[in-house]
N, C-alpha and C positions, 0 to 999 in steps of 0.2 A: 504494500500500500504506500500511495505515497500523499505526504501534506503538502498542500499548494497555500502559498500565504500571497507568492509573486503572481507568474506568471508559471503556465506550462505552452510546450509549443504542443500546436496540430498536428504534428509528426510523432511527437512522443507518445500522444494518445493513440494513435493508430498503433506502435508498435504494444501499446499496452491493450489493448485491444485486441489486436492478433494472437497476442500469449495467450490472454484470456478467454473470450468470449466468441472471435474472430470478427465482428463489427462493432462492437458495446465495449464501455466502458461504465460501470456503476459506479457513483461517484453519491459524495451525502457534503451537500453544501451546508454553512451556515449562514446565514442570510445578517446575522448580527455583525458579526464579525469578519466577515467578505473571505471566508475561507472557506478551503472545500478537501477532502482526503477523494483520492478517485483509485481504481486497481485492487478491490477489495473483492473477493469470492461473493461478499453477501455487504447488503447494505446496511447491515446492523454492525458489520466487525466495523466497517469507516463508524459508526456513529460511536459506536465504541471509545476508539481512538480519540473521537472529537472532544465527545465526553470528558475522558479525560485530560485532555488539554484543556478542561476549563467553559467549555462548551456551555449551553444551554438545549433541555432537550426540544424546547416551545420552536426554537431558531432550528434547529437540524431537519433537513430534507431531503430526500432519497430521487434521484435521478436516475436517469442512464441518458450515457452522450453516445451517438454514434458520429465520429470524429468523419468518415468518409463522406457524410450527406452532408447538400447544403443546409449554410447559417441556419433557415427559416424550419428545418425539419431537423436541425440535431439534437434537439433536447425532447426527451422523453417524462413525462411526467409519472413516473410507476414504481411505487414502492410498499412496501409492507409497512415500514416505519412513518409513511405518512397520514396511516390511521390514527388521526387524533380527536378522538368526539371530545375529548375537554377545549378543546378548539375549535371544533365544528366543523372538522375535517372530520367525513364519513368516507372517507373512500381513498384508496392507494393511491388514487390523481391529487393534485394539489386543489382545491375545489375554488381557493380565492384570486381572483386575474391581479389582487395587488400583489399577492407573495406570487405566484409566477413570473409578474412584469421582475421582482426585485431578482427570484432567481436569474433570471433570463441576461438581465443589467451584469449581474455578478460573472456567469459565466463568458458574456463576452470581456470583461477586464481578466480574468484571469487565464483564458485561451488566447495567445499570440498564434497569428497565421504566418 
């Protein structure tokens, strides 16, 4: 797994990608704190990790990038860990267009092309 605070390039995720998954990358943003772990078997071990970095778990969000598609279709909104009914998250999708807009904002500063 690895923590992104900077930047990761386009190319690194395809090769992370290829090891893994062959098109995906699962990746668990925090939307607080502009960080994100991606390269993780499962979207719970990145939250994990996030966790204890200091994390929050309200801020943690479970993605998948496929680094090969375009901008407009790389980000996946699908994960287990985005079940949050204390949130009003019912469902593995992000269900609110502001925390999507904010992921979406995030993952273009931390993806360099």
């Amino acid at each position: 797994m690895k923590f992104v605070k900077d930047k990761i390039s386009l190319n690194e995720l395809k090769k992370i990608a290829k090891a893994m998954f062959g098109d995906l990358v699962k990746a668990v943003v925090d939307i607080n704190r502009g960080i994100m772990v991606v390269g993780g078997e499962l979207h719970a071990d990145e939250e994990a990790l996030l966790l204890k970095q200091g994390s929050a778990q309200k801020d943690l969000w479970g993605i998948n990038i496929y680094p090969n598609m375009p901008e407009n279709k790389m980000v996946e909104f699908d994960s287990m860990i985005n079940l949050k009914p204390s949130q009003g998250n019912l469902s593995r999708g992000v269900d609110k267009s502001q925390i999507r807009e904010k992921i979406l904002r995030l993952i273009r500063k931390l993806i360099k092309k």
